[in-house]
C-alpha positions as CSV (number, residue, x, y, z in Angstrom):
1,X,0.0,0.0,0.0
2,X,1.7,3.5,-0.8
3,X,2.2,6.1,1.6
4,X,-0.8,8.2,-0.3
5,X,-3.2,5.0,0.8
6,X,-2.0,4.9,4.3
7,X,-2.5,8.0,4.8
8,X,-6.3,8.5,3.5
9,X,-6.3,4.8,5.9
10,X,-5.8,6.2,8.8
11,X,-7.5,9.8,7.9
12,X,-10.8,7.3,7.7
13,X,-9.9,5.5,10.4
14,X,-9.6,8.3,12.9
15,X,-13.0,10.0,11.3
16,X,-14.6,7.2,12.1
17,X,-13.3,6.8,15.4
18,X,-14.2,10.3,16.4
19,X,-17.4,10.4,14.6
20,X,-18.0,7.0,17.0
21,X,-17.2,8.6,20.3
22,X,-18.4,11.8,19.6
23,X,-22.3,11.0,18.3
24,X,-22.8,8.2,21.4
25,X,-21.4,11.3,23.8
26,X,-24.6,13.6,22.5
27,X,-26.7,11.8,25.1
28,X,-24.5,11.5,28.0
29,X,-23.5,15.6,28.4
30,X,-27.2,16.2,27.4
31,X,-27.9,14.4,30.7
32,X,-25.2,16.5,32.6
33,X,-27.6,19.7,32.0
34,X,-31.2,17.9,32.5
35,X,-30.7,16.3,35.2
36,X,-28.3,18.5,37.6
37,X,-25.3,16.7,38.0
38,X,-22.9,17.7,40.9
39,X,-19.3,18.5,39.2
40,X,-17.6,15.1,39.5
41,X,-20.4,13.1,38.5
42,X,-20.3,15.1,35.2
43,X,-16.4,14.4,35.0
44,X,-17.4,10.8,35.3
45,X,-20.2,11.1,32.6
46,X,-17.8,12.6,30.1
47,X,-14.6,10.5,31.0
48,X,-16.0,6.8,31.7
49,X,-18.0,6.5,28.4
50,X,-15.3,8.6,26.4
51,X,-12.7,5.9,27.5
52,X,-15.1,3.3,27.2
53,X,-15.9,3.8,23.3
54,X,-12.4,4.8,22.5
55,X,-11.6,1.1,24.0
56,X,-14.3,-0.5,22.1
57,X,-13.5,1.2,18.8
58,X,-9.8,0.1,18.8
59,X,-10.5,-3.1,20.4
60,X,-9.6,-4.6,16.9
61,X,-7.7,-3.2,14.2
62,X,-10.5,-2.8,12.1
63,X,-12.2,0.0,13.7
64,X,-15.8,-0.3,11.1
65,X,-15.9,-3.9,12.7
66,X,-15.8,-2.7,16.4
67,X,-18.5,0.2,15.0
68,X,-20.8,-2.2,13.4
69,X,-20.7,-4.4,16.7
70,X,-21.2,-1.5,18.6
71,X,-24.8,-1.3,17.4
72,X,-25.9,-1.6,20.6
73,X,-24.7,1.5,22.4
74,X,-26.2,3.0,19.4
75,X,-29.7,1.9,19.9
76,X,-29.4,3.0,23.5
77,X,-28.1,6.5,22.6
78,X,-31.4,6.8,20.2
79,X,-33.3,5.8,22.8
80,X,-32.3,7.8,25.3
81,X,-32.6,10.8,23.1
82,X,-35.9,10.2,22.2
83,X,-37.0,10.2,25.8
84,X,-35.2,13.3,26.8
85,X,-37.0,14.9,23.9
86,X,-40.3,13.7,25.6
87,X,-39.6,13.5,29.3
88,X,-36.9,16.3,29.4
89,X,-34.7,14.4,31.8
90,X,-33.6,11.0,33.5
91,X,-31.6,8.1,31.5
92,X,-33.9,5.2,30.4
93,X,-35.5,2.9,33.4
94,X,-36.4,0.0,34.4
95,X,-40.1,0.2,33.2
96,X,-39.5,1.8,29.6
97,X,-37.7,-1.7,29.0
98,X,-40.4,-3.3,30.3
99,X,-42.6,-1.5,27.8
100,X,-41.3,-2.4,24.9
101,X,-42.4,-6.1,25.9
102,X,-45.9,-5.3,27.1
103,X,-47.2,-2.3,25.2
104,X,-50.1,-2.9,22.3
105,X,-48.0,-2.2,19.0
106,X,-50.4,-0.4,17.7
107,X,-50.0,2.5,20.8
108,X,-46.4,2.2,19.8
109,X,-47.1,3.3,16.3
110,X,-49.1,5.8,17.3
111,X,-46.3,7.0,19.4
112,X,-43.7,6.9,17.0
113,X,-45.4,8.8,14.5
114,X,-46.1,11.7,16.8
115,X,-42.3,12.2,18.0
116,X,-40.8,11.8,13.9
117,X,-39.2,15.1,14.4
118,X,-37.2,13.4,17.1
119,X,-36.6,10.6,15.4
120,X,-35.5,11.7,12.4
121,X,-33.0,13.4,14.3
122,X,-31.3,10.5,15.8
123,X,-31.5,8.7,12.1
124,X,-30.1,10.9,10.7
125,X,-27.2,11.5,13.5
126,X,-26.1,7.7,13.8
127,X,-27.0,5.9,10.1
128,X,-24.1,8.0,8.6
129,X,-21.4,6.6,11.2
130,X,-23.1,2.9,10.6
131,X,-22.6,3.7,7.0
132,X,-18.8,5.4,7.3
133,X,-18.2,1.9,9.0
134,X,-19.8,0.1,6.3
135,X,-17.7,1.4,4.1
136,X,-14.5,1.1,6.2
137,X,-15.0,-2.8,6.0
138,X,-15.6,-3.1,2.7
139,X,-12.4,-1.2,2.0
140,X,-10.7,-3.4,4.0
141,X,-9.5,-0.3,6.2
142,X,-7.4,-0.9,9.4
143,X,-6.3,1.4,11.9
144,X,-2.7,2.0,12.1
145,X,-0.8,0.9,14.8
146,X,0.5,4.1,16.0
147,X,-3.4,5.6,16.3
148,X,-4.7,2.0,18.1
149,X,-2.1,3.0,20.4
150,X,-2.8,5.9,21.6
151,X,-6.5,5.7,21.4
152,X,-5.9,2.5,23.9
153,X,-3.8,4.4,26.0
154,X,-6.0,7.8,26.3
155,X,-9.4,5.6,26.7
156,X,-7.8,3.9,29.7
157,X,-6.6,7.1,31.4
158,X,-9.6,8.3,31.3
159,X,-11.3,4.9,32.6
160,X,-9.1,5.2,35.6
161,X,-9.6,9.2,35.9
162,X,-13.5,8.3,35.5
163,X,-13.4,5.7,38.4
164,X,-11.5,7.9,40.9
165,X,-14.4,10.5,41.2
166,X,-16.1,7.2,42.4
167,X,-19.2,8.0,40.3
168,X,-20.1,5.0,39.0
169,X,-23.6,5.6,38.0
170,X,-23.5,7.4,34.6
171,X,-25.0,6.6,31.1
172,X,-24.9,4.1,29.2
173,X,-23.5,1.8,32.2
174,X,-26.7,2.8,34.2
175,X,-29.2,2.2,31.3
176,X,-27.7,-1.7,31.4
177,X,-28.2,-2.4,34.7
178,X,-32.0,-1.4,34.0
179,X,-31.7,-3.5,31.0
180,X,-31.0,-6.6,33.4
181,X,-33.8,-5.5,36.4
182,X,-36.1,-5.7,33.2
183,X,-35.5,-9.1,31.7
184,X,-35.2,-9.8,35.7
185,X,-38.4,-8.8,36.6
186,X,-39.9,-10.2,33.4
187,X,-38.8,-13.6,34.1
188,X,-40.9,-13.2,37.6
189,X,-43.8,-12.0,35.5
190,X,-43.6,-15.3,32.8
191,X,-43.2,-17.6,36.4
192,X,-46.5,-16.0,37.9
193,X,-49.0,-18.7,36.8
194,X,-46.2,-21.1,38.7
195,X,-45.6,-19.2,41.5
196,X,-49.6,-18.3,42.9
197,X,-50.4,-21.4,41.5
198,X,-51.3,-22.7,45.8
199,X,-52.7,-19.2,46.7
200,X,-55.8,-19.7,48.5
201,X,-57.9,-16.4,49.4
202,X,-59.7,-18.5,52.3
203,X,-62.7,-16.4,50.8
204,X,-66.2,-16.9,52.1
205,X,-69.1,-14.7,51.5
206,X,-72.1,-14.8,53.6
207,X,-75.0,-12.6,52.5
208,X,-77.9,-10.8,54.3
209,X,-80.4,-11.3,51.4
210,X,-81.0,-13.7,48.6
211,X,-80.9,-10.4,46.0
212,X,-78.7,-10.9,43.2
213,X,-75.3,-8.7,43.6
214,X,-73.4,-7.0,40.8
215,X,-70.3,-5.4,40.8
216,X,-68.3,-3.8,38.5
217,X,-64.6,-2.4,38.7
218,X,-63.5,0.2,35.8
219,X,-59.8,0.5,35.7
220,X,-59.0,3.8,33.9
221,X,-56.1,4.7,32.2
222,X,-54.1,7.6,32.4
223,X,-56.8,9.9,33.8
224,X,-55.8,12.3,35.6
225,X,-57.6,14.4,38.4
226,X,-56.1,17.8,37.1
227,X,-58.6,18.0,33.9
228,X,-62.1,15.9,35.4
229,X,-64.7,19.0,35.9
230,X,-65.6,16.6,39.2
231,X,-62.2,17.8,40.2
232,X,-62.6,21.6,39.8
233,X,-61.3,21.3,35.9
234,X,-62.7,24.2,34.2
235,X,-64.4,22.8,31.2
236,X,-67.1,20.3,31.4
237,X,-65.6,17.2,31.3
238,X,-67.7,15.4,32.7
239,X,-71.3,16.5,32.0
240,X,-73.3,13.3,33.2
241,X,-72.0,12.3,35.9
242,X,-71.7,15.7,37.5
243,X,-75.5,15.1,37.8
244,X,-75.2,11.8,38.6
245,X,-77.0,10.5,41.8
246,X,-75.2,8.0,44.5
247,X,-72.3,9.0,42.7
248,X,-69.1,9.6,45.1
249,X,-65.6,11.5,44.5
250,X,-62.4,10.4,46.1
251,X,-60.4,13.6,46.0
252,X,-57.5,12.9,47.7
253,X,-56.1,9.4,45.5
254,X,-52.5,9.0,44.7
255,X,-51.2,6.4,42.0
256,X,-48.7,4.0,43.6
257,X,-46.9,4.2,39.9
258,X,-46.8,5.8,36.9
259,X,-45.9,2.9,34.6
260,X,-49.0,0.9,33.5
261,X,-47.8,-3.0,33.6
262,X,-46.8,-2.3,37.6
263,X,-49.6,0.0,38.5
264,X,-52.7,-1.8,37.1
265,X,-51.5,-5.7,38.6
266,X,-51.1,-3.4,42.3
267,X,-54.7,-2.6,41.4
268,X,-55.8,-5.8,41.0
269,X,-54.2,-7.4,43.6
270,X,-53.8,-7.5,47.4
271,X,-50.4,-6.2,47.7
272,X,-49.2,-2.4,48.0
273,X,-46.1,-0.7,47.0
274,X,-44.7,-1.9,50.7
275,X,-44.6,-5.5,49.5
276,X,-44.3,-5.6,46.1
277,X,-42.3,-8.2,45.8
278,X,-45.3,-10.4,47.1
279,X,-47.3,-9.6,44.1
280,X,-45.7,-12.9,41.8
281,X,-47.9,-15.5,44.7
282,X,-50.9,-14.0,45.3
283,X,-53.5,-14.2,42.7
284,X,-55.9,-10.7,41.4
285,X,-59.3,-9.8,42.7
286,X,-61.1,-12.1,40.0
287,X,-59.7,-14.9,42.0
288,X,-61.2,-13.8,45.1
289,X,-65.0,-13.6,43.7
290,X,-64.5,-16.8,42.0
291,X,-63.8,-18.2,45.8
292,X,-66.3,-16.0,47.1
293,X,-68.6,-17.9,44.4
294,X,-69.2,-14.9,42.2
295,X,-69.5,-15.6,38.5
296,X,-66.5,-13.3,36.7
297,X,-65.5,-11.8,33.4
298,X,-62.9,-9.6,32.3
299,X,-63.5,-7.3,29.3
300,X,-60.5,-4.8,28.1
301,X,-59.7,-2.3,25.6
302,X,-56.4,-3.6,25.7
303,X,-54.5,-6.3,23.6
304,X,-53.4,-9.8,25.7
305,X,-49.3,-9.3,25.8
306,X,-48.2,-12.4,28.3
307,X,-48.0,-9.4,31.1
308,X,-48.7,-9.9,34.9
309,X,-52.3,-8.1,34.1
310,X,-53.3,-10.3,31.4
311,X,-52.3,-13.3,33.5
312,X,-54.4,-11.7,36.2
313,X,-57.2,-10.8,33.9
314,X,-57.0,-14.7,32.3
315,X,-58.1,-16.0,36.0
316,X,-61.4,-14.9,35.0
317,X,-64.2,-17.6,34.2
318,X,-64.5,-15.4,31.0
319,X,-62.0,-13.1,29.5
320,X,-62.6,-11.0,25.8
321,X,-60.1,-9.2,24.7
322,X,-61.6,-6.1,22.3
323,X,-57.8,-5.4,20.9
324,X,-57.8,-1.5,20.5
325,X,-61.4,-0.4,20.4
326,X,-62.9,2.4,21.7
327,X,-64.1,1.7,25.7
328,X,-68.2,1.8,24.6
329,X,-67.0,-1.6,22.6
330,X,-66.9,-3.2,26.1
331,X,-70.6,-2.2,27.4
332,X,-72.2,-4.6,25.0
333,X,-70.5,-8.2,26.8
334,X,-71.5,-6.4,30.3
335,X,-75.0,-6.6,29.3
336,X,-75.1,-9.6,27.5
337,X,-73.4,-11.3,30.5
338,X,-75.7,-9.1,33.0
339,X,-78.9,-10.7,30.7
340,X,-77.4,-14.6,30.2
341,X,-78.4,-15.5,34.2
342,X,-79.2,-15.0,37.6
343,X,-75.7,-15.2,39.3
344,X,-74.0,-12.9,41.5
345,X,-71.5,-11.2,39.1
346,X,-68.0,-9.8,39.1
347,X,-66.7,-7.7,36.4
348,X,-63.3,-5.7,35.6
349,X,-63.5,-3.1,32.7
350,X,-59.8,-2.5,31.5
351,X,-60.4,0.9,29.5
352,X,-58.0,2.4,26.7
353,X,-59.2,5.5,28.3
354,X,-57.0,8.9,27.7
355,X,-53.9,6.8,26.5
356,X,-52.3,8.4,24.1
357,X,-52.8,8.9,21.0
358,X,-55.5,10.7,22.8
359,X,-57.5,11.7,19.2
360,X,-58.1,7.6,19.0
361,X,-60.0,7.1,22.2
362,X,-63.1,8.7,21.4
363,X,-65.7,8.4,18.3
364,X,-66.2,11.9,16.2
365,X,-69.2,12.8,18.2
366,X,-67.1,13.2,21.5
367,X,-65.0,16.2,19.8
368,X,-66.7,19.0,22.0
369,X,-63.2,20.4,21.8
370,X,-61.6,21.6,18.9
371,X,-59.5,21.4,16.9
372,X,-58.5,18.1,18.3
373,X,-57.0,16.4,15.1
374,X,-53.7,14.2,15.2
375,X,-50.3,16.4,15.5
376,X,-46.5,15.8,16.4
377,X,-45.4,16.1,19.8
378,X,-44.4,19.5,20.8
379,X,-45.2,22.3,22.9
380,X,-46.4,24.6,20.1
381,X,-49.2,21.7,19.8
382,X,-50.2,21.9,23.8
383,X,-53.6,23.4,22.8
384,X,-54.7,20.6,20.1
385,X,-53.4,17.9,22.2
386,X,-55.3,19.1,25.4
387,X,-58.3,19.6,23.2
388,X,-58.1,15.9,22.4
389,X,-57.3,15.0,25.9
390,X,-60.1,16.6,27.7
391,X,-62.5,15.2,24.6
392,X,-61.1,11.3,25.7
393,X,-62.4,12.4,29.8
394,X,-65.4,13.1,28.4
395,X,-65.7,9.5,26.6
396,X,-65.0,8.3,29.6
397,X,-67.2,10.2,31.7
398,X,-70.1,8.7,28.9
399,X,-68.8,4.9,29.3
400,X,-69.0,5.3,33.0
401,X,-72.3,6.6,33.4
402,X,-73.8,3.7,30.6
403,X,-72.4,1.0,33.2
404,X,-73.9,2.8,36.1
405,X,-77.0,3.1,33.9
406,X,-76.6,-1.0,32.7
407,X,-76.2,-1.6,36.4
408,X,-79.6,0.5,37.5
409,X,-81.7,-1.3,34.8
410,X,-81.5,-4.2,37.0
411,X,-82.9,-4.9,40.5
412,X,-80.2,-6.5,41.9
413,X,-77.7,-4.7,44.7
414,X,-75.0,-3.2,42.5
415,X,-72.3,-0.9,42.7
416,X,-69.2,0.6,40.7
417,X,-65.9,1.5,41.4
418,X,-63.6,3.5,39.0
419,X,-60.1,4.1,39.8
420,X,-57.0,5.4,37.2
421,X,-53.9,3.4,37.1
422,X,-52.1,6.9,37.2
423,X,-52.3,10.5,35.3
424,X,-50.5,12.4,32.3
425,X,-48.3,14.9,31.9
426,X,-49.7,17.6,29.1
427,X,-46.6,19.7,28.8
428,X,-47.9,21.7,31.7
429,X,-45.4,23.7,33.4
430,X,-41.3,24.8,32.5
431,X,-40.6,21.5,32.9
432,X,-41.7,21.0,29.3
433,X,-43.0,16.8,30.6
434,X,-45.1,14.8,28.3
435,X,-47.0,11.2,28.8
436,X,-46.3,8.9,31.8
437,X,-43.8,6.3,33.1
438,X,-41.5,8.9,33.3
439,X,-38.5,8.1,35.9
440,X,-39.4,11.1,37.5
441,X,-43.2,11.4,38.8
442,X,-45.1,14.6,38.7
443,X,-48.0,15.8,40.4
444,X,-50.2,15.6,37.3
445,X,-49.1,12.0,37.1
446,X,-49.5,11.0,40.7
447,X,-53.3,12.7,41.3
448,X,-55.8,10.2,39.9
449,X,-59.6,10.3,39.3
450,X,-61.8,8.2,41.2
451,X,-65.4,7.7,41.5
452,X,-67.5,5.1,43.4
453,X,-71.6,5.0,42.6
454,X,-73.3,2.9,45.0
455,X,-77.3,1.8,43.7
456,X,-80.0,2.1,46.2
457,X,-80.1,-1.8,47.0
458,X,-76.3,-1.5,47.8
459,X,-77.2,1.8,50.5
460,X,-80.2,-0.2,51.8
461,X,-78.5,-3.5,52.2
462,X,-74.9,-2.5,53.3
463,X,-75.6,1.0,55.3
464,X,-73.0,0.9,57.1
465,X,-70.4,0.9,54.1
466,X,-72.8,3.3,52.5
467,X,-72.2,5.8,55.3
468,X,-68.6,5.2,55.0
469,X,-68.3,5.6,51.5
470,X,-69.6,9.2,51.5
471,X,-67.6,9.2,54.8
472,X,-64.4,9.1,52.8
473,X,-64.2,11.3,50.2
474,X,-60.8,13.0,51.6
475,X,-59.4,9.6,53.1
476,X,-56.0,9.5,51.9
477,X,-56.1,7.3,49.6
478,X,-53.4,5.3,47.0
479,X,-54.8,3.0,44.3
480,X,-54.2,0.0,46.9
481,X,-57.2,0.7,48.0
482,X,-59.2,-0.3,44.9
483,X,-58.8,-3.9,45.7
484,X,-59.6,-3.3,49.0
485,X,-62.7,-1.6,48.3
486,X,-64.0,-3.5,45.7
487,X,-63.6,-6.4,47.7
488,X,-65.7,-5.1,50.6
489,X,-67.9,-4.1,48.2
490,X,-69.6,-7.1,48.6
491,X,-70.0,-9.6,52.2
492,X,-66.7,-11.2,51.3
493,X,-64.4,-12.6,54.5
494,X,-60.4,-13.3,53.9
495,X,-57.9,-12.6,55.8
496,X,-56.3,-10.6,52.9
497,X,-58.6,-7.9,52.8
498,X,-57.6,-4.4,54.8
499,X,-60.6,-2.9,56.2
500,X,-57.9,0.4,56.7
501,X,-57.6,1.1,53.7
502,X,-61.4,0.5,52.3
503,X,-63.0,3.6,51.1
504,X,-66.1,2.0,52.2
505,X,-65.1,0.8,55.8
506,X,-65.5,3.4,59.2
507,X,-62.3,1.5,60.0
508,X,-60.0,3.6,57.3
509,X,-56.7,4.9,59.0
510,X,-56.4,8.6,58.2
511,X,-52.5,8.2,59.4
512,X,-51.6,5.8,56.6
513,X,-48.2,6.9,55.0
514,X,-48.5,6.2,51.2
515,X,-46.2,5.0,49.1
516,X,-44.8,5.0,45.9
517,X,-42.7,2.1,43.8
518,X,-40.1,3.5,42.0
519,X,-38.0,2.0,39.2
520,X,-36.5,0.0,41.1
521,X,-39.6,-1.6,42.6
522,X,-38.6,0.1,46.0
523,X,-41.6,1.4,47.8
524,X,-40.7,5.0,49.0
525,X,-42.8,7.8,50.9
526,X,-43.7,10.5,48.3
527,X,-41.5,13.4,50.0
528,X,-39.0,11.2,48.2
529,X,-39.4,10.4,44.8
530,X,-38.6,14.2,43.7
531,X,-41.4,16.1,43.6
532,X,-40.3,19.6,43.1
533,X,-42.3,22.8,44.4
534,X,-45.1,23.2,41.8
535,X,-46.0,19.7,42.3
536,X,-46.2,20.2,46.5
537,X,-48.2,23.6,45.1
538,X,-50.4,21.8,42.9
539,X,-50.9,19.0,45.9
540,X,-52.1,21.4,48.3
541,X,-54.3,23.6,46.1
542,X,-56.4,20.2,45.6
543,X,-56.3,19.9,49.2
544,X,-53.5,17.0,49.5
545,X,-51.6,17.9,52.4
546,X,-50.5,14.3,53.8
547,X,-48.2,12.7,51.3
548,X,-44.6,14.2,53.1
């Protein structure tokens, strides 16, 4: 090769090298600036991964090789990009991995194509070093000796500067260790139907009267209380059931997280935050009516995905799936398995409810706001996207007033109970935050509608949890006490079901701390998860004063 060849070799070979190190870096000092980092933990997140991809792109003397098998730092970098350019801060958790297993690929589409800006930014940032290494192999480039050298010998300095600031905890090393509590907690998830399999409830059910008993839990989904006219919102959002009788609001609910496939299965089960871990042997609150002798179905908006709530939803003697339909789709199997007998029934409703894309939650004839059509994520959108998020609460405010209207068309003692998983950020404040299952809660996130309506058969039978019910309305409340509730919604006895924290028991403890599960499935007390000062601001303008 002639001194000309070598030359444009290791010209290439150093372009590529830098172009390497230098597009995977964008994330890491982005980070530095959104999230705050103290000054050595900065000189970590610029020296660790520096000497780390300098190491991996000399690792062989073919540097396009060591690129092209570096394709997974790149799909982490894209990632993390893209949720910076929603979330605005926090490397990628535990529960976005998790996502990509369980969420309905449709909602991903949906996703995707409202954040192309964003990704067409990190396309076109990292295909063109792919393609310069591309190229390098089929060139047969090699880095000269001289150059692997002293990339090996900088990247290692730095390695060893990095790990004297003893700041270990720094992207993209972080983002793997979520990587691993994912498939970790997934493999937990895939053993549930072994691990509950002995469970018992010890249910028994002993009731005053020989009246047939419905009940029906709605599980909403990422409703928050911020925009519910029921919640001081000021557009009519919810029209019907503001004049709804033996209708109850629970203003003072918390979510106990803000990632669906962890909030929903501590809905429907028996454990809280505190015990999490307990969640993978007990069995959902279909299992208890079964033992209670209740006839059960399941109907959701969403698609089965092998998650812990399907598996939960599947104990069910009758589970239908409607795969992405609006939430009215599910009122028709209610009634037709209200009409087939005489049975005491249990039902969970799993709604789509104001998931993004919020525009395909609700038929045309729910567009009270306008304009509402589909647009990219931004903040120059807020308006439209509001629009079409206040138009899916009043959907939802519709499909819960048909079941409570389903539910009074029959004489049997009956009674509803709607809780959200957890709330929605609507690029609301400086913070510039969008969707949910961000690492980092908010309080427009964390403040959840929910709603009990209790039929007159329910009041005259069960006074006493009528009284408390209306009793309760500012109980401090976290969405562990929807199982609770719903359970003593009806004359059922097991030793798994808290009275304390029933919305419809005199025996609720007002002193409860609540809790939240972070990332890391740790339950901590919200004065710790990072709330800054709007959200304690927000909190006590809705008259939430006990979550320090």
């Amino acid at each position: 090769m002639t001194n000309s060849s070598n030359q444009n070799n290791t010209r290439y070979s150093r372009l590529l090298i830098a172009a390497f190190v230098a597009t995977l870096m964008l994330p890491a000092c982005v980070l530095i600036f959104t999230d705050g980092y103290s000054f050595l933990r900065a000189l970590s997140a610029v020296l660790l991964p520096t000497g780390f991809y300098l190491l991996w792109s000399v690792a062989h003397k073919r540097s396009g090789m060591m690129v092209c098998w570096g394709l997974l730092w790149f799909i982490l970098a894209a990632l993390q990009l893209v949720l910076l350019y929603m979330f605005g801060s926090s490397i990628i958790a535990v529960d976005m991995f998790t996502n990509l297993f369980t969420t309905n690929p449709n909602e991903a589409g949906e996703l995707l194509s409202n954040i192309w800006p964003m990704v067409t930014f990190v396309v076109v940032l990292y295909i063109p070093v792919i393609a310069l290494a591309v190229h390098s192999l089929r060139q047969g480039f090699t880095i000269a000796p001289s150059t692997r050298r002293t990339a090996a010998v900088v990247g290692a300095v730095m390695i060893v500067a990095g790990c004297a600031t003893t700041q270990f905890n720094v992207f993209p090393f972080n983002v793997l260790e979520n990587i691993y509590r994912s498939f970790d907690e997934l493999v937990k998830v895939r053993r549930y139907p072994t691990s509950s399999a002995d469970f018992d409830y010890e249910a028994k059910c002993d009731k005053p009267t020989d009246k047939r008993e419905i009940y029906v839990m709605i599980i909403g989904e990422a409703s928050r209380a911020a925009n519910w006219q029921l919640y001081g919102y000021d557009r009519a959002t919810n029209p019907r059931l503001s004049t709804e009788e033996n209708l109850v609001v629970y203003k003072n609910v918390v979510t106990q997280c803000n990632a669906t496939h962890k909030s929903v299965p501590l809905i429907l089960s028996s454990v809280s935050a505190d015990n999490h871990s307990e969640i993978y042997e007990r069995r959902g609150i279909v299992q208890l009516y079964k033992d209670a002798g209740f006839r059960t179905l399941v109907v959701s908006c969403q698609a089965p995905n092998r998650s812990l709530i399907q598996m939960m939803c599947d104990e069910a003697d009758q589970t239908i799936y409607m795969n992405g339909l609006n939430d009215g789709a599910m009122l028709e199997p209610l009634r037709e398995t209200i009409a087939a007998d005489t049975s005491d029934l249990f039902v969970v409703m799993h709604c789509y409810g104001s998931h993004f894309n919020y525009r395909e939650r609700y038929p045309n004839q729910f567009s009270q706001y306008t304009p509402d059509d589909d647009v990219s994520i931004s903040k120059k959108n807020r308006e439209r996207m509001v629009n079409a998020y206040d138009n899916s609460i009043i959907y939802t405010d519709w499909f819960i007033s048909e079941v409570i209207s389903t539910l009074r068309q029959t004489d049997a003692c009956s009674a509803m109970f709607y809780c959200a998983d957890h709330g929605e950020d609507l690029y609301d404040d400086r913070r510039g935050r969008f969707l949910h299952s961000s690492p980092t809660i908010t309080y427009y996130q964390a403040h959840v509608a929910c709603v009990g309506w209790y039929s007159d058969e329910w009041r005259a039978t069960y006074p006493e949890k009528a009284e408390a019910a209306v009793a309760n309305t500012m109980a401090p409340a976290s969405t562990h006490t929807v199982f609770h509730t719903t359970a003593q919604l009806a004359p059922i006895e097991s030793p798994y079901i808290k009275p304390d924290v029933s919305l419809v028991s005199n025996e609720f403890d007002y002193a409860v701390e609540r809790h939240y599960l972070d990332d890391h499935c740790k339950a901590r007390c919200y004065g710790e998860i990072g709330f800054r000062r709007e959200d304690w601001e927000l909190l006590s303008q809705h008259n939430i004063t006990d979550l320090r």
